[in-house]
N, C-alpha and C positions, 0 to 999 in steps of 0.2 A: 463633528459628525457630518453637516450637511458640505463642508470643504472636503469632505473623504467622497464623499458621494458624489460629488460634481467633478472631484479627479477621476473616479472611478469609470463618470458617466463621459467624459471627453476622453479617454483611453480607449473604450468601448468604439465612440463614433470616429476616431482615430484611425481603431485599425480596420472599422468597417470601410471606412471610405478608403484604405490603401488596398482592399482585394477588391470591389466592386467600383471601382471611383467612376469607371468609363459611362457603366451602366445606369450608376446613381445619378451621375449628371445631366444624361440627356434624359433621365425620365422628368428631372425633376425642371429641366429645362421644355419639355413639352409643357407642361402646366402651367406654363409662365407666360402669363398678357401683359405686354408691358407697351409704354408708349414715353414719347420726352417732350418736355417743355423749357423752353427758354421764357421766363416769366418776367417781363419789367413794365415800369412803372405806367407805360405807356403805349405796350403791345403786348402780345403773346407769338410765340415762335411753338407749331406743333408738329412732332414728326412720330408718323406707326409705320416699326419693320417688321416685318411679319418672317421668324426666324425657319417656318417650314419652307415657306416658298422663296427667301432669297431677296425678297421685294419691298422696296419704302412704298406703304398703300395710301399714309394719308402723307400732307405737306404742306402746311397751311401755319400763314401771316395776317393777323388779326390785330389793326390798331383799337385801341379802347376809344378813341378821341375824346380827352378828356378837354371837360371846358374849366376844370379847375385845373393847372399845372402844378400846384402842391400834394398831388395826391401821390401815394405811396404806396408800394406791397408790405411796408413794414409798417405802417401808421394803422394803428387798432383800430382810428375811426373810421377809415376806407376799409373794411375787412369787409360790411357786405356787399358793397360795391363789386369788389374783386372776384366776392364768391359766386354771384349770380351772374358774373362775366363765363367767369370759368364753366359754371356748371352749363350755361347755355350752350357754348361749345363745344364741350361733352358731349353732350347728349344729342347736338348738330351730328357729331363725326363717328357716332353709335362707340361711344369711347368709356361710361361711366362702369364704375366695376373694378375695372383694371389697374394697374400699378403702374405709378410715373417715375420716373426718373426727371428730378428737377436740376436744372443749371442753374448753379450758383454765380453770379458775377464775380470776378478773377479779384476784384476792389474790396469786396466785404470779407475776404479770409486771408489767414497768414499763411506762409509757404515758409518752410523753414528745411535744414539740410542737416543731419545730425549722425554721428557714427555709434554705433552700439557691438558690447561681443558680440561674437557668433554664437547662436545656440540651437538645439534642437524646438521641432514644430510645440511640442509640447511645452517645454519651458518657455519660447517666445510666449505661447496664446498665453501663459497663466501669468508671465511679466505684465505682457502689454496691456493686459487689462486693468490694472492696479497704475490708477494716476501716482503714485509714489515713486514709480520708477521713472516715469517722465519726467519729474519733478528732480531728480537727481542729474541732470543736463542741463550744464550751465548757458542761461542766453535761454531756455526753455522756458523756467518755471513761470516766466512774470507775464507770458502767453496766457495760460492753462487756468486763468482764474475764468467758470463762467464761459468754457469754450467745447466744443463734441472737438475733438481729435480723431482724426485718420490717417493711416501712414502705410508706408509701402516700402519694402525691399528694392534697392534697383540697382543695388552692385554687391557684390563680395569681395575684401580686401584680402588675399591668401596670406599673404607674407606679415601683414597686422591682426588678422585671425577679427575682425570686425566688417558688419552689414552697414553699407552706404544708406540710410531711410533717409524719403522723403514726407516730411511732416506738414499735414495742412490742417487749419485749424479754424473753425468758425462758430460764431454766440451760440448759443443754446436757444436764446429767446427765438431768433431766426429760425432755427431749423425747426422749431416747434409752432410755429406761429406757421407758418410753410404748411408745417404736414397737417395741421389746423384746419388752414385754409381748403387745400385740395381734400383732405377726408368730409368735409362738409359739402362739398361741391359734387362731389361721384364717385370721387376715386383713391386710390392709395398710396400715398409719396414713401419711399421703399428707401430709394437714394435720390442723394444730394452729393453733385459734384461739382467742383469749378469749371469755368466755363473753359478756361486755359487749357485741360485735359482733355475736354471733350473737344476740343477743336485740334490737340495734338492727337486724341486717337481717331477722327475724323482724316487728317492729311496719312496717319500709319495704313488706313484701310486702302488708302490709293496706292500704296507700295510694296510691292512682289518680290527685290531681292533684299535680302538682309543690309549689304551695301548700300542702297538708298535710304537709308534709314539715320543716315549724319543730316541735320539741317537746323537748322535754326528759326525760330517764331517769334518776329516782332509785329505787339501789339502797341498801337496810340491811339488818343482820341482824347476825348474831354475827360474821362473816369478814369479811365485803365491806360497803363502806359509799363509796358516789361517786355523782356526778351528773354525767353525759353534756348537752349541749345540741346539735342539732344545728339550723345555722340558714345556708339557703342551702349553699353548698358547702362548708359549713365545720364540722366537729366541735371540742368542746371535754372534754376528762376531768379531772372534778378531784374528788380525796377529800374525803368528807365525813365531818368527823369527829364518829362514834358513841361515846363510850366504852361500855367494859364495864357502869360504873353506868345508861349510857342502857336499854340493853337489858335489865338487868333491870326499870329501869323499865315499859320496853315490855310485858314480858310480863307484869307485874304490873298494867300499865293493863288485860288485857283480862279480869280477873277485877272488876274493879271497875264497881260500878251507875252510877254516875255523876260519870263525868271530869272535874267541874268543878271550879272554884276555881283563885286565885291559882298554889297548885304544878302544877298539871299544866299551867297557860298557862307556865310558867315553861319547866316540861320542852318543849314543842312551839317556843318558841321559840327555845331552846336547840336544838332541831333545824334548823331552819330558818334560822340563822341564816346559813350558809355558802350555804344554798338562794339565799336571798333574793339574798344578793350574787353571785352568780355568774347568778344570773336577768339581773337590773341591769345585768351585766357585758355580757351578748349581747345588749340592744336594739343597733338596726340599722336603717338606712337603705331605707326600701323603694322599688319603682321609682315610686312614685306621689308621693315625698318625703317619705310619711307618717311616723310615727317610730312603730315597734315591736317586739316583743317574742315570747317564746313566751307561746303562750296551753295548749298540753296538756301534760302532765308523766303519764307514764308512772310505774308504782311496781311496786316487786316485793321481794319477802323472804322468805329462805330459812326464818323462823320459822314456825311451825306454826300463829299467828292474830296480825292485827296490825288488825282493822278498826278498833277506832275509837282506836289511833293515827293511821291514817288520813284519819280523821273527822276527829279534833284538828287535822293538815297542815292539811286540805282549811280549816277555820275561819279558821284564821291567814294562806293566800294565796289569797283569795276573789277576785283577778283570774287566777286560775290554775285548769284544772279539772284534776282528777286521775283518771286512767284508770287500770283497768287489762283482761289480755289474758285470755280465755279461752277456753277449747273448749266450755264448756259454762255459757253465761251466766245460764242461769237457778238456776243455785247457787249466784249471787255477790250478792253485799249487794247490794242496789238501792239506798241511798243512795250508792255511786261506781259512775261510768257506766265500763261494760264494751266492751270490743271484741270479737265474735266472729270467733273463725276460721271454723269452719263457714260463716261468710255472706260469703268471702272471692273475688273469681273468680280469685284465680293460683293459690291451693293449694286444691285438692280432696282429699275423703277417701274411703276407701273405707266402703261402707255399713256392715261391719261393726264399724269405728272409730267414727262416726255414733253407730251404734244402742249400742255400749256405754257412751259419754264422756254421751248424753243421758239413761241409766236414771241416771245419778250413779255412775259407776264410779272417779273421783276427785274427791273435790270441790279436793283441791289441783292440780288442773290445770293451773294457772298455771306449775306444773316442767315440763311439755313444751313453749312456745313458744321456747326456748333451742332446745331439741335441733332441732324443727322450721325455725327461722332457718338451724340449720347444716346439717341436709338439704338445705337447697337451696342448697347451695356445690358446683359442680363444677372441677374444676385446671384447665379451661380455658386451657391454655397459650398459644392466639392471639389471646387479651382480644377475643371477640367480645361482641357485644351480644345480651343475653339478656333474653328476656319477663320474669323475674322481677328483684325492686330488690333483687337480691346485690350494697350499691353498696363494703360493705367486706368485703374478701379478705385478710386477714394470714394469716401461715402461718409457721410458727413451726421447719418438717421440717429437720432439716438437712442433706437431699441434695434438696432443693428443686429448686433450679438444675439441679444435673444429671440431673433426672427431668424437668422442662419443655422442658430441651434435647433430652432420647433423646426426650419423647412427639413432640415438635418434628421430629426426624427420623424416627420410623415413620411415623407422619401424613403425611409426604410423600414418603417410599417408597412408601407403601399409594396416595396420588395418581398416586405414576410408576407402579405394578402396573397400576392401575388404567385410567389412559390407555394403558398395552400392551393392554390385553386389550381395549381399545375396538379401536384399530388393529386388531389381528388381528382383530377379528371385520367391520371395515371390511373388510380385506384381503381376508378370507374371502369373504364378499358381493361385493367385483367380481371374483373370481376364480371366483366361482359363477355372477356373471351370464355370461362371457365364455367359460366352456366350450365351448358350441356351435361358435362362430368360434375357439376352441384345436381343435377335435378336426378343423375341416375345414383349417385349417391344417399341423395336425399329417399328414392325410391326404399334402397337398404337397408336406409336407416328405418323408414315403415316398419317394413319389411320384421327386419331387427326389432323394433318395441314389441311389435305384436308376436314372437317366438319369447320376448320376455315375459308379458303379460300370461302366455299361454304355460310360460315355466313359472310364473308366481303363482297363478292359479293351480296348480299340477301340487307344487310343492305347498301350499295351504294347506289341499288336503288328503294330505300324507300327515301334515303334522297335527290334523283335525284327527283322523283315524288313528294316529300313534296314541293321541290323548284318550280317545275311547278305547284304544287296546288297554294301555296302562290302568284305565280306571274299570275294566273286565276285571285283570290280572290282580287289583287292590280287593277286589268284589271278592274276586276268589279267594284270596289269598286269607278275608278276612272270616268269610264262609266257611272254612278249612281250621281256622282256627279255634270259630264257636264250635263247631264239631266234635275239633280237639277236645274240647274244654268243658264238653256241656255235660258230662259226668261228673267231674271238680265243681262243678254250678251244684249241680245236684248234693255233692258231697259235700259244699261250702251249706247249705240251708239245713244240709240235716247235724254238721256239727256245733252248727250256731242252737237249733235247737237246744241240742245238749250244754250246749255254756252258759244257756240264762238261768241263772239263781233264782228262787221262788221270789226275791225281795227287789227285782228288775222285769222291767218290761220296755220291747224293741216294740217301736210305733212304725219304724220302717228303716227299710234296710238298700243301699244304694250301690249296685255293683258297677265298676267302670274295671272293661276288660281294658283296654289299651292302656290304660296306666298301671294293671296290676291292683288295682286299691277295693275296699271296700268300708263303707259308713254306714255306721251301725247308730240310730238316733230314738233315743225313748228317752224312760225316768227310770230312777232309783229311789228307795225307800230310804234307802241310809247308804251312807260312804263305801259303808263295810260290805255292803251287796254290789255296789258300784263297784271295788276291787277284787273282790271276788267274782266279777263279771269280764275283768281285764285278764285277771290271771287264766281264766278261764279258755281267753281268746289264745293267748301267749299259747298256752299249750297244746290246744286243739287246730287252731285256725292261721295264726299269722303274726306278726310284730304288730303290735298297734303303737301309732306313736303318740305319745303320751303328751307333746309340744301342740300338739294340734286338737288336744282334748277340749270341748267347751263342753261345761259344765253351768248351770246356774239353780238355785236355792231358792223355791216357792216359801214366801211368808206363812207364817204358822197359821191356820186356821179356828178361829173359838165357836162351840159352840152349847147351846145353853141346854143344863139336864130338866126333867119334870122338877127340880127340886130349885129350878131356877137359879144353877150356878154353872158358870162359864165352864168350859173344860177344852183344853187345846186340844188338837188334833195334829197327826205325824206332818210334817216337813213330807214334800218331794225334792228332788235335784235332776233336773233335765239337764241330760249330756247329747252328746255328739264325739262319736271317736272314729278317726281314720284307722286301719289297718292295710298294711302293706304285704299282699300275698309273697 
């Protein structure tokens, strides 16, 4: 019952959001404060884009300076460390309330590539949600113990009738310990994305034709080390392997005069090596038949100077040119070409952001295009089409679902408020135009009661007067009758006289004209005088009925002579007889 109910109830917000989708999103997209954090062990990265005006408001890098170096955002016993880090910040940049969007480190989840049938929106949502079916993709299941999954469509196979998804996968304890942290601190963690995405939809927002949109993103450093290609509608993630000895190589290259010679080609091609082949691996077909390839590769490192390892890449794949992103690009080596934000038209900054990043307020600036990609992630729960290329959304929360479902059902309550309060105010309006013709209506109606009142009263009495005519006309009628009759009166007492036998005596006599009857009630000396006082009636007077006759027998009377002997005395019998004229 409650699985009919819940099909019933995703059917429902299905087809709502396929007639209303445009309107349901940006309303439900006004309501939406959000802000992003890049959170590690040892700094915080915070960016606010404020999605009416267009503009990143806050932009702030906050190291914690910890004097213990084993402190951790995952270690339980720094949890309140962390928290009154955070919360003071908040509440620094008037931020508490609001919904974060957390970056997850690219090192703490799995990225995984897997092909599935094609199916409609409705059977995907009611698949994807049931871990059983993930668990049916082999190389998957032995992920999925103990992990929030999030996944994403990013190609369609026609001719295999199968969805390219990319599958990213991260602890449970994490992402809960996460939205732990920041719900104690002020705020509300919503999503969790890798950091890899938000830096790939960071470099997407700098790009205006569909065409620039082939490139490639390699990251190195002490943690993270992979290379992203994305090429057409398709992403690819794959580790690239740095060891430990690479990186100190790395950082030992950039104290050295001059990088030449046999060993340091050794070292860059020893880097590159995974590069080259997975470059190779994505040429592609283009619509002209031409045959090619990415031609930009994007580079980023969480070390603290890595240029002419850089340089060394750039050497070794001279059909490839190697970018990277910044705020402030006149503090960036001019031998690798820069991309600025500042000169971006989806994201705008506020002047005071401008005016600080251009005195050289970071020259590592390169650690806020992360945070600023995932500023511009909102939950959007009706996948509407948005001005900016947010084209990948993982999210990692794990009451996801059932926050997209509840924003899903305020968002169209606030539609149905919303359209009452139109109605009503319709309402209003022709019940304000139509006043006039109501009140001279209304007059009529007056008007109208009071011709009624004055015909109910009219017609009372008439029917008060019909009842006194009636009850004249019974008067008469009855008057007319005694009249009639009152010689048979006369004629009934004198042949009653004549019917009583010497041995009967009438005590009283009861005439009822409307019934015809007469009761005749005395005593009888004996029987025989008593039927001879019937037959009497029978022939002079009228039927007597004889069923109706009471009669009763007085106990014999004694009484005593001078000789002092008892002597009875006659019986009477009191009757009562109806006669029917």
């Amino acid at each position: 019952m409650i699985l009919k109910l819940q099909e019933i109830q995703n059917k429902s917000l299905l087809a709502i959001t396929k007639v209303f989708s445009p309107y349901l999103g940006m309303k439900a997209k006004s309501k939406e404060k959000r802000f992003s954090v890049e959170l590690r062990d040892d700094f915080i990265n915070l960016c606010k884009y404020n999605s009416k005006t267009k503009k990143v408001e806050n932009l702030i890098h906050e190291n914690f300076n910890l004097e213990d170096s084993n402190k951790s955002i995952f270690n339980e016993g720094d949890y309140s460390f962390y928290c009154e880090k955070i919360s003071q910040i908040l509440r620094d940049e008037n931020l508490l309330g609001q919904e974060v969007t957390v970056i997850i480190p690219t090192s703490e989840t799995i990225i995984r590539t897997i092909n599935i049938p094609v199916m409609d929106d409705e059977t995907l949502l009611i698949q994807t949600q049931d871990i059983e079916f993930w668990n049916t993709f082999e190389g998957l299941s032995d992920d999925l113990e103990d992990k929030q999954l999030s996944y994403q469509i990013v190609s369609t196979n026609e001719e295999s009738q199968e969805f390219e998804v990319l599958i990213c996968l991260l602890e449970n304890s994490k992402a809960e310990l996460l939205h732990k942290l920041f719900k104690e601190a002020g705020a509300d963690a919503t999503v969790f994305e890798p950091k890899c995405f938000s830096i790939i939809n960071s470099i997407l927002s700098l790009k205006k034709e569909n065409n620039e949109k082939e490139f490639a993103f390699f990251e190195y450093g002490e943690k993270e080390n992979y290379l992203i290609t994305t090429t057409k509608n398709k992403l690819k993630f794959a580790l690239n392997n740095v060891s430990k000895a690479d990186v100190v190589l790395i950082k030992t290259l950039e104290t050295m005069p001059d990088p030449s010679g046999p060993f340091w080609s050794e070292v860059f091609e020893r880097s590159i090596q995974d590069i080259r082949g997975n470059l190779t691996e994505d040429e592609w077909i283009s619509e002209k038949g031409n045959k090619s390839a990415v031609r930009d590769m994007y580079v980023h490192t969480d070390l603290d100077l890595s240029i002419k390892y850089i340089q060394g890449i750039q050497t070794k794949l001279p059909e490839v040119k190697l970018k990277k992103i910044s705020l402030n690009s006149a503090n960036e080596n001019q031998s690798i070409e820069s991309e600025n934000f500042f000169n971006s038209d989806v994201i705008k900054f506020d002047k005071k952001i401008i005016k600080k990043f251009s005195e050289g307020y970071d020259l590592r600036n390169e650690n806020y295009y992360p945070v600023i990609g995932a500023a511009l992630r909102t939950l959007n729960p009706f996948k509407i089409k948005e001005p900016k290329n947010v084209k990948y959304r993982f999210n990692f929360y794990h009451l996801r679902e059932r926050l997209i479902n509840n924003r899903k059902i305020e968002t169209i309550n606030s539609l149905m408020n919303s359209l009452l309060i139109v109605f009503l105010i319709i309402f209003t309006s022709l019940t304000a135009i139509n006043i006039p013709q109501y009140l001279e209506k209304s007059k009529l109606l007056a008007t109208h009661a009071t011709v009624v009142n004055s015909y109910n009263a009219l017609f009372e009495e008439i029917k008060k007067t019909s009842v006194d005519v009636k009850m004249m006309e019974k008067n008469k009628n009855l008057a007319k009758k005694i009249n009639e009759n009152k010689d048979r009166y006369s004629q009934l007492i004198f042949e009653t006289a004549n019917s009583v036998p010497r041995g009967v005596e009438i005590k009283t006599i009861e005439f009822i004209n409307s019934e015809a009857t007469i009761y005749y009630e005395g005593h009888a000396l004996t029987d025989y005088d008593l039927n001879v006082f019937i037959e009497n009636i029978k022939t002079n007077i009228g039927d007597p009925d004889i069923t109706m006759l009471n009669q009763s027998v007085v106990s014999p009377q004694t009484s005593t002579t001078d000789n002092n002997e008892k002597v009875n005395t006659l019986s009477l019998r009191n009757f009562k007889i109806k006669v029917n004229l």
